[in-house]
C-alpha positions as CSV (number, residue, x, y, z in Angstrom):
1,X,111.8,-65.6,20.6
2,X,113.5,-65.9,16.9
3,X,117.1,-64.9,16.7
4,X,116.3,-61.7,14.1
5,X,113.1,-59.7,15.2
6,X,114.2,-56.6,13.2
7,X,113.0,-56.6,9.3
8,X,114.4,-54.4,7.3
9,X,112.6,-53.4,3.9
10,X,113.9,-52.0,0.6
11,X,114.4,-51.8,-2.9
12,X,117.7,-51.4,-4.8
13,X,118.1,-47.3,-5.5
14,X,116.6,-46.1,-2.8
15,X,118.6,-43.7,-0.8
16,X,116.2,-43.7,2.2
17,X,116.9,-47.4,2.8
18,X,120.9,-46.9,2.3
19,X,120.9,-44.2,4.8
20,X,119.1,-46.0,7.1
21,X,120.6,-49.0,6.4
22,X,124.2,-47.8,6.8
23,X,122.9,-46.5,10.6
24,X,121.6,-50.4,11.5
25,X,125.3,-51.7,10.3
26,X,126.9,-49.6,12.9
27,X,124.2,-50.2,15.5
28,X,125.2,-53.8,16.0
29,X,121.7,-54.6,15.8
30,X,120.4,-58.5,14.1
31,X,118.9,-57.2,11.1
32,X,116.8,-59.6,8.5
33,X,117.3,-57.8,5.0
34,X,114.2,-58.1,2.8
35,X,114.4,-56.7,-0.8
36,X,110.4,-56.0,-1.7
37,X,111.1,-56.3,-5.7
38,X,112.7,-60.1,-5.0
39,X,109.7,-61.0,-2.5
40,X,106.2,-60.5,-3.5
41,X,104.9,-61.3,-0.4
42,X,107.3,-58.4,1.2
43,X,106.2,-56.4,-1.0
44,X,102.6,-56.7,0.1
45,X,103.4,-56.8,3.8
46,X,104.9,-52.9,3.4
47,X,101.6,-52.1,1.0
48,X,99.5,-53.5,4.2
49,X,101.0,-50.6,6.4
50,X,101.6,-48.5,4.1
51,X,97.7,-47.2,2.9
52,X,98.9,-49.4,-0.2
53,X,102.1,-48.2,-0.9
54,X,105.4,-49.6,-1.2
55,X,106.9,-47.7,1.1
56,X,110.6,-48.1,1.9
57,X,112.4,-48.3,4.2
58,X,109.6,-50.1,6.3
59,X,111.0,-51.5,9.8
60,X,109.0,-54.3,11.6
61,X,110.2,-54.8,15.0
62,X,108.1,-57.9,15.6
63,X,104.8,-57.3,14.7
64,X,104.9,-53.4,15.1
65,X,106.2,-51.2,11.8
66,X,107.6,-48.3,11.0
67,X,107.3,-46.8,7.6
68,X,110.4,-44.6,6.1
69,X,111.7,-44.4,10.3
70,X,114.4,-42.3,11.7
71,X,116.6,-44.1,13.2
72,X,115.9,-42.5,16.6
73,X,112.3,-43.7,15.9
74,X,113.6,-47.6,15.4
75,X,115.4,-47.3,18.2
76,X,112.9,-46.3,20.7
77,X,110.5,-49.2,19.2
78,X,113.1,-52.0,19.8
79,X,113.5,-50.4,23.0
80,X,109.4,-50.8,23.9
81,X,109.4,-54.4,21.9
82,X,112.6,-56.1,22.1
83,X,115.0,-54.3,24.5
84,X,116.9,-57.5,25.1
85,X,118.2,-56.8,21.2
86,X,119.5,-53.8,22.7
87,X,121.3,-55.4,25.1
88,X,123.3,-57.8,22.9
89,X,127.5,-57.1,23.5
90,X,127.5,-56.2,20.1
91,X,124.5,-53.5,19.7
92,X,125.1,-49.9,20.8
């Protein structure tokens, strides 16, 4: 398994994605920031589970995503695909 299995997608001024971005700093959590407007190809990944869109925040927790998630919501997915992330001494 890779070291960060938690993608984080946004855009510069989106309050959704700083709100849910301030919750993943204090969850101790290994978080891969991707900004869609400086990657094309991110851009299109979010459009592919989005119905087109580009939706943000979009979570991928390994393969699986979550468009515009609660935090509750990205918790419980790490938790079904990557509970050892959980585990980490510096996640909580």
């Amino acid at each position: 398994m890779g070291t960060t299995e938690i993608e984080f997608y946004w855009r510069p001024g989106c309050p959704f994605c700083s709100m849910l971005r301030s919750s993943l700093e204090g969850s101790g959590l290994p978080v891969r920031d991707v900004n869609i407007w400086e990657e094309p190809d991110a851009a299109a990944r979010v459009r592919a589970v989005a119905n087109g869109n580009e939706v943000v925040p979009t979570v991928f927790v390994g393969e699986h995503a979550l468009v515009n998630p609660t935090m509750k919501e990205l918790i419980a997915l790490v938790r079904a695909e990557a509970p050892h992330l959980l585990e980490a001494p510096e996640a909580t």
